[in-house]
N, C-alpha and C positions, 0 to 999 in steps of 0.2 A: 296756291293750294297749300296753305300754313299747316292746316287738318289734315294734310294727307302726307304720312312718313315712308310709305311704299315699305314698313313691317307690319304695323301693325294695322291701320287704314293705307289701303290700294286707291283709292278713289270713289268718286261722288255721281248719286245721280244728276244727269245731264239735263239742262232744261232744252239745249238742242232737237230732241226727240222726244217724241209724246211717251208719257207711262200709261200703259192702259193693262186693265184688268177685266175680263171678260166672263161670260158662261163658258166658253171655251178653251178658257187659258189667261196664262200672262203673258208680259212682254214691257220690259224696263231697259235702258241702257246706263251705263255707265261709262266716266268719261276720266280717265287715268294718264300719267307720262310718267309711272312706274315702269323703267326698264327691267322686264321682269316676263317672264312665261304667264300666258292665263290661256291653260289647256280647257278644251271642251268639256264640259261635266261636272269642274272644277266648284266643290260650294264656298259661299262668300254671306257673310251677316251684311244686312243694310239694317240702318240702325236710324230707325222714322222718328217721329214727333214723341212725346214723351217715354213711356214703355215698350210701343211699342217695334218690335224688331223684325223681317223679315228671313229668312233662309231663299237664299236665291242660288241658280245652278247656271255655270256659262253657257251659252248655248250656241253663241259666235265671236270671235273674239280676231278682228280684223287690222292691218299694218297698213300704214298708206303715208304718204310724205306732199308736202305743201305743191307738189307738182301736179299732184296725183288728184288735188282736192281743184285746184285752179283747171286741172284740162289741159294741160301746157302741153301742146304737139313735140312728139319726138320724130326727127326727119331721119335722124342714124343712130346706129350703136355706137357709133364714136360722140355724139352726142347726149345719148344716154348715159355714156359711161363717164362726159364731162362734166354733167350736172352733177352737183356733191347732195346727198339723200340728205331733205332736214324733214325729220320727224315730226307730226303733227301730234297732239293729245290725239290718244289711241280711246277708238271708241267701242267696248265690251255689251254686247250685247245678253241679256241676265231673263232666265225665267224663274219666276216665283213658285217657292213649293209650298212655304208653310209662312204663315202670319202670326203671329207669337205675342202674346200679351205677358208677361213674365213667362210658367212654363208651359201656359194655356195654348195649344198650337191647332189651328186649322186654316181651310185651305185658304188662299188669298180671297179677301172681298173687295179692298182696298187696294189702291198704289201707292207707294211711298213718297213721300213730299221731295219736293225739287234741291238739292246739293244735300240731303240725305247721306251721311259718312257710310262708305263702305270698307269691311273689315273682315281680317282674315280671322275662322273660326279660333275659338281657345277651344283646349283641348276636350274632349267629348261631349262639343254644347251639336254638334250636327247630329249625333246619336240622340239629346235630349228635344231637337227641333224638329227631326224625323218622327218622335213619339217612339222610337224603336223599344220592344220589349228590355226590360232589366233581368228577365232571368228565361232558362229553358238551355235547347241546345245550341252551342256556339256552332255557329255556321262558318263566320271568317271574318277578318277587317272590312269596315266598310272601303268601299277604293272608288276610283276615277273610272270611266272606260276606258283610259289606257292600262289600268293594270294597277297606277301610283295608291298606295294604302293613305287615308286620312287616316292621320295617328290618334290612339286614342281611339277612338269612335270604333263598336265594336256589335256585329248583327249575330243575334241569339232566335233561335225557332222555338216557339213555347211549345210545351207540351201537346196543348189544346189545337195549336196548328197541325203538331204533328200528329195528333192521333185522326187529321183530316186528311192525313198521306201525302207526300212528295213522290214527284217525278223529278228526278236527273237526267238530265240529255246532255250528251258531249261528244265530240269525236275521241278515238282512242288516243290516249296520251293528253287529254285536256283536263282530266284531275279529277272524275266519276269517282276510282277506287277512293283515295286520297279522301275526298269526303266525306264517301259513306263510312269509313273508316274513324274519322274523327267525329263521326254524328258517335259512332258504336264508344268510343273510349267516351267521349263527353256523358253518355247516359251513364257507365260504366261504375265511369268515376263518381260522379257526382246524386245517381238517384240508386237507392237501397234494394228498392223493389220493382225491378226489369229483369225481363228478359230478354236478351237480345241474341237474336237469330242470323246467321248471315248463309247468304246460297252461294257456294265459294265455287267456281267452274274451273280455276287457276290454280288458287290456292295462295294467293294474298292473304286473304283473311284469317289466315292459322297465324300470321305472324304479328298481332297483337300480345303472344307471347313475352316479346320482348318491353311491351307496357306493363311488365308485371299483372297482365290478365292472365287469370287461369283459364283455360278453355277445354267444352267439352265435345268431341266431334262424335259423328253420327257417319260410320261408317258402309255404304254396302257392300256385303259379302257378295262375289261372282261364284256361282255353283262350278266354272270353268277353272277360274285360279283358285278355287276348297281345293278343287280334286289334283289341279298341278303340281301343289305346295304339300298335301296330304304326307305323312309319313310313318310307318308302322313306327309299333311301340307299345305301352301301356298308354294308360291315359292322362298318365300325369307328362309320360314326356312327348305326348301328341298336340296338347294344350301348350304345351311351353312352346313346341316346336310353331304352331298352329302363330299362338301370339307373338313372339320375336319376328317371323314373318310379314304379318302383316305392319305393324311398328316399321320394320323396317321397309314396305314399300309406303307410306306414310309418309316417312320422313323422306325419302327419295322424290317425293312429290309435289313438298309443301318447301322443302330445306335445301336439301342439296338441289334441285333444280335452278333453284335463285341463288346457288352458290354460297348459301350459310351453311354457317361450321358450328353447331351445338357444342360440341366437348365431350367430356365422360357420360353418361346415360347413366339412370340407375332407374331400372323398370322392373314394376308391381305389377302379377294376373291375379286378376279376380275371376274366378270362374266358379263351376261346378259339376261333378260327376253322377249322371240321375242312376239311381242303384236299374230302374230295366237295363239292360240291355250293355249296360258299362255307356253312355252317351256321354259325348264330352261338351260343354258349352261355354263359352267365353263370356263373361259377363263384362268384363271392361278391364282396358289395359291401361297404367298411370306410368307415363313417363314423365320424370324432372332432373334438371340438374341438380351435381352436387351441390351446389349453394340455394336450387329451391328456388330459385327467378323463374325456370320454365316450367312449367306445370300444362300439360298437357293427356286427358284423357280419354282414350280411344275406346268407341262401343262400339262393337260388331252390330249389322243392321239388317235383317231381311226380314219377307213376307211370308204367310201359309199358305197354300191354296182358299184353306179351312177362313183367315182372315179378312181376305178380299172377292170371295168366289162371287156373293149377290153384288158386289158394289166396283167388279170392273171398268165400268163408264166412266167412274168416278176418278177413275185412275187412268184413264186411256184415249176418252172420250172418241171410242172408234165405232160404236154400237150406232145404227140407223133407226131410224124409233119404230119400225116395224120391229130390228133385230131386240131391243126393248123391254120394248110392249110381252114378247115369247118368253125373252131372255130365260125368266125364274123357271117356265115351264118348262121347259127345253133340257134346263139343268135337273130339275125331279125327275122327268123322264128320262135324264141317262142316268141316273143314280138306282132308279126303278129294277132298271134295265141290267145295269152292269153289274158285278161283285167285288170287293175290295176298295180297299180306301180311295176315293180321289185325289188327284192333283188335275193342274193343269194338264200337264203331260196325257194322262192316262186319259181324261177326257177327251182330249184330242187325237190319241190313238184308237179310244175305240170309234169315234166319229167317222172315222177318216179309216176303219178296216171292211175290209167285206160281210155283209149281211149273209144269212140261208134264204135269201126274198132273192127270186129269180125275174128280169123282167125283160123281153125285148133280148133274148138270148144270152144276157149279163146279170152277175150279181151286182147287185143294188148297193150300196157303200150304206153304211149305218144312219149316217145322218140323212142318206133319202130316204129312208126308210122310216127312221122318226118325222121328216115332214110330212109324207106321206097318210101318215097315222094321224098327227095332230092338223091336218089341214093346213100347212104352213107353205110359204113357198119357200121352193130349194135354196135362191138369192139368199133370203134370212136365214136360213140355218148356212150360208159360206160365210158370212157378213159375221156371224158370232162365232165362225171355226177362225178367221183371221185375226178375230180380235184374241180368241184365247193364247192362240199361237204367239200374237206379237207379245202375250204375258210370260208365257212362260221360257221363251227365247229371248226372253228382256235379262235372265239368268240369275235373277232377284228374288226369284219366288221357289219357296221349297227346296231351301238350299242347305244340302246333307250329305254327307257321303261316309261311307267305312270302309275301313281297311284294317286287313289282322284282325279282326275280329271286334275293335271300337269305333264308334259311330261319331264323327265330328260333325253340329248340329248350330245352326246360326237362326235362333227365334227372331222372333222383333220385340225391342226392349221393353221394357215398361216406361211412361212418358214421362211419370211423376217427376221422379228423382231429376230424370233431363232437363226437363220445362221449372226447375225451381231459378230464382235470382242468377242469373250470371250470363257467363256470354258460351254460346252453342252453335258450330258451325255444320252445316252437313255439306260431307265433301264430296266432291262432282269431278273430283279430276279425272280423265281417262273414263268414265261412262257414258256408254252409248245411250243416246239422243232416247231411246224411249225410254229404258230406265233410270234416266235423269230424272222424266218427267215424272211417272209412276212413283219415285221416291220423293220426289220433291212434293205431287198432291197429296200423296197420304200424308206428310209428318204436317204440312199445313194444317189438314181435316183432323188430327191429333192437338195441334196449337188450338183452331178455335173451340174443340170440345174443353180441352182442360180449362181456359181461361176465365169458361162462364162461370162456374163454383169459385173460379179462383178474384177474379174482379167483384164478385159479389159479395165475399168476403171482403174486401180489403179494395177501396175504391181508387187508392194510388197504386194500386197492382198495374202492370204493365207488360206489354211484348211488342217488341217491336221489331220487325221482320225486315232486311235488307236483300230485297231483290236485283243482285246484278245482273246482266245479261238480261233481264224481264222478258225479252222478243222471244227467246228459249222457252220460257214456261206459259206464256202468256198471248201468244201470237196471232196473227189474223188468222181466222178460222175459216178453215179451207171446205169449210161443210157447213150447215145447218144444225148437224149435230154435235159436230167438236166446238162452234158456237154456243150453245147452248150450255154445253157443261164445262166450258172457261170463264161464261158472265156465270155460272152458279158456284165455281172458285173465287171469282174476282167480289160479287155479293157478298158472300159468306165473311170475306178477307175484310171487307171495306164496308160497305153499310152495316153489316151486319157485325161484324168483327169491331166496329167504334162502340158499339154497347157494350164489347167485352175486354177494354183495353187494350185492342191490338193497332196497330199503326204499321202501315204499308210503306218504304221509302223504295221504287222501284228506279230503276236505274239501265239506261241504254245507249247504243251509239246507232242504233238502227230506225228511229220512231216511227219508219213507215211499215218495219216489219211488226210493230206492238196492236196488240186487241185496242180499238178506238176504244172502249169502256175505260182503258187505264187513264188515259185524256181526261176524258169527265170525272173521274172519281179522285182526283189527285187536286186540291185546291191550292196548293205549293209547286210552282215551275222551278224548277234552279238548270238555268240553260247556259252550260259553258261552249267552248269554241266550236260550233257547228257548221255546215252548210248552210248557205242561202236558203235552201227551197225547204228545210228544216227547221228553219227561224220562221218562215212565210207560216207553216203546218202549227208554228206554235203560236201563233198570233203576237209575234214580237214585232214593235215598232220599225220602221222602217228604218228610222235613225239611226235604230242602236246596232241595225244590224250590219254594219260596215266593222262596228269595235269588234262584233262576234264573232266573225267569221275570221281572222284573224288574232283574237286575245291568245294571251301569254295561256300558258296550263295554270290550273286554278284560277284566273280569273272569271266572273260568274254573273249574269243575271237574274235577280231574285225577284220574284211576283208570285207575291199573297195575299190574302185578305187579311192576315193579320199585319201586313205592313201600308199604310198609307199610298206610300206611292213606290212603285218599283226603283229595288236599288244593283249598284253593282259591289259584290266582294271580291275580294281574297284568301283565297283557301289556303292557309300556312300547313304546312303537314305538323301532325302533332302525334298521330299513330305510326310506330313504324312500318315503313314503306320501302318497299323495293320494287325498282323499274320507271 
């Protein structure tokens, strides 16, 4: 074997075993006595009749000694251990990926001719024989299923894939944050006109800071901690006191909990005093360090009654389509009915107080008394006193309070200025489970209204939303009707949301707890280290799934249609990361 140096040629196909290439595959051997590792997965050039050259991948790669090939009965272990191992030519079992005419690559139609040199790749010719994209976002190194990186060789998501959405699956600690992370710095850095969104339940994601990203958070105010933190004064030092507070439960959240130490502070309020009433209102807070590396700006976040009253569902999807169908009416007739301004609250106090309608030796509570009148049944008028309740006990909505005589008052921002080029997280730490969700559909319903004038405008406009936790916001729906209004978020976000430059990257460790539309609507899998019965769910090969359930953190399964054939990466952290 003159042709084979065991650096640069490993060995030849064998004429000992058939090369066959099928409608359903390939299947080549190769015949080596390269004392050398040739791991599973492993890519190798075969280098056929004139131009053209093959990409092949191990796919068994077997040890056997002259004893072993003869049958020679072993009668003892003292016999076994007498016989001295002589190694036979090792024979590597190889499937065909790609068929390659100089950089012309598809799938095999041909087998390669008999003692065919096989050769270990040069540097990025397996990235050019995969056809893999040359630009978009950097995913990871291409790798082995053990985890080993081919060097060189390097997998990119193009734009156009991503704006058809990913799903990430991984068990926790298999490198989910990590690369949603490095998707957010890669657009970051590299494309002008994004925005990129991240739903932070931790509080990872604030710490892109340290990539010299400026970041803009999207705060909600608790009507509970206004009023804890509240402190008399004028307005100027209720605002100052109001914002240093919240900054500093912020940073307690995102910073000091992961045990990072910022340094000196130097912090800017933006606010303003509305002349009724002396009202005070925080427009945003800009913390950075002395040297200007951290830049971080905090916006107070709440709701009105006034802004969400018709569009509850929307935000809660707790409404039964009878409760619905009434809903508007229901709300006319207590506004009819009642005097002064609404809120949640008041709506549900008068609902829920006693009537002058006597009946059955009791008074009637108000809300039977409005079913009563509009022909309704009592069920749908409790069905839309639960749901207002769970709004207004969400501590989100209608969030004000005064003291000494000044009114500290938390609107909901304007979207414009938020939703321009840059990166915006809204932070989720420490909020309860409904007003996650309520904060989290509304600024969505805000993301695809803005985008449409803004994509239409400017066709490499872009938003790209990173969904972590996804089973939280997006969940199997426990009704009919919380079904319904999560596929009219999930629609909106994704079929409809691809007309307006929005791209979905959702991301879980739970797959069985996620709305099955997320499945279907995600044409990018990236499946790192999971469970068996989680790989099954995701239609991963049977093969592969011995590497997954097991891989290194970052290690990765990637299946798309913008890739040929499914590959495995390496996620290298690039964004900072802690944990």
């Amino acid at each position: 074997m003159e042709s084979v140096d065991c650096k640069t040629y490993v060995g030849l196909i064998t004429r000992l075993m058939a090369s066959a290439v099928s409608l359903e595959g390939s299947e080549v051997y190769m015949i080596t006595e390269c004392d050398m590792d040739f791991p599973v997965g492993e890519y190798l050039v075969v280098e056929s009749s004139g131009e053209v050259n093959y990409l092949a991948r191990i796919t068994e790669s077997k040890v056997e000694d002259i004893y072993s090939i003869a049958r020679t009965p072993i009668l003892s272990l003292q016999q076994e251990l007498a016989m001295g191992v002589r190694y036979i030519p090792r024979f590597i079992k190889l499937e065909l990926v790609a068929e390659c005419i100089k950089d012309d690559c598809k799938p095999p139609s041909t087998p390669p001719r008999i003692h065919s040199r096989v050769r270990v790749p040069r540097e990025g010719e397996v990235a050019t024989m995969l056809s893999l994209p040359s630009g978009g976002v950097e995913l990871g190194s291409l790798a082995l299923p053990n985890g080993r990186e081919v060097k060189g060789n390097y997998v990119k998501l193009p734009l156009e894939a991503l704006n058809h959405h990913v799903l990430v699956v991984g068990t926790t600690g298999s490198g989910k944050t990590t690369l949603l992370k490095n998707i957010a710095l890669s657009l970051l850095t590299n494309y002008g006109d994004v925005t990129v969104m991240a739903l932070d339940t931790v509080g990872h994601y604030n710490h892109l800071v340290f990539n010299n990203v400026p970041v803009k958070v999207l705060i909600p105010m608790m009507r509970n901690w206004v009023k804890r933190n509240l402190r008399g004064g004028d307005a100027r030092a209720l605002a100052k006191s109001m914002a240093l507070k919240m900054t500093r439960q912020y940073l307690n959240d995102v910073f000091k909990a992961f045990g990072l130490k910022l340094g000196k502070l130097r912090i800017r309020i933006k606010g303003r005093v509305l002349k009724s009433g002396g009202t005070v209102i925080i427009n945003e807070v800009n913390v950075t360090l002395e040297d200007k590396k951290v830049n971080v700006t905090l916006i107070p976040w709440a709701l009105s009654t006034r802004s969400i009253l018709y569009r509850v569902h929307e935000v809660t999807g707790m409404l039964t389509d009878q409760a619905r169908m009434f809903y508007g009416r229901i709300i006319r007739e207590v506004m009819r009915r009642s005097r002064g301004e609404l809120t949640f609250n008041r709506i549900f106090q008068y609902l829920t107080s006693p009537s002058d309608v006597q009946m059955s030796g009791r008074l009637l509570l108000n809300y039977e008394v409005v079913a009563r009148d509009l022909g309704i049944h009592t069920s749908t008028l409790e069905n839309i006193l639960r749901t207002i309740l769970a709004v207004d006990e969400s501590g989100i909505v209608d969030v004000a309070y005064s003291k000494g005589g000044v009114e500290f008052k938390v609107p909901e921002p304007s979207y414009g200025k938020i939703l321009e080029p840059g990166y915006v997280v809204l932070h989720l730490v420490g909020l309860p489970p409904v007003a996650q969700r309520i904060f989290v559909y509304r600024v969505l319903d805000k993301v695809y209204g803005f985008m449409g004038p803004e994509h239409l405008r400017n066709r490499g406009r872009l938003a790209v939303i990173l969904v972590d936790e996804a089973h939280l916001f997006f969940p199997q729906a426990r009704s009919e009707d919380e079904r319904s209004m999560l596929e009219r978020h999930l629609t909106r976000l994704t079929r409809l949301g691809r007309g307006r430059g929005i791209s979905v990257v959702f991301a879980t460790h739970i797959p069985d707890d996620l709305n099955d539309a997320v499945l279907q609507l995600t044409n990018t899998k990236i499946v790192l280290r999971s469970d068996e019965r989680v790989l099954e769910r995701l239609n991963v090969p049977q093969s592969e799934r011995r590497f997954l359930t097991v891989a290194d953190a970052g290690v990765a399964y990637v299946k798309s249609f913008t890739y040929k054939y499914p590959l495995y990466i390496k996620v290298n952290p690039m964004a900072y990361h802690v944990g």
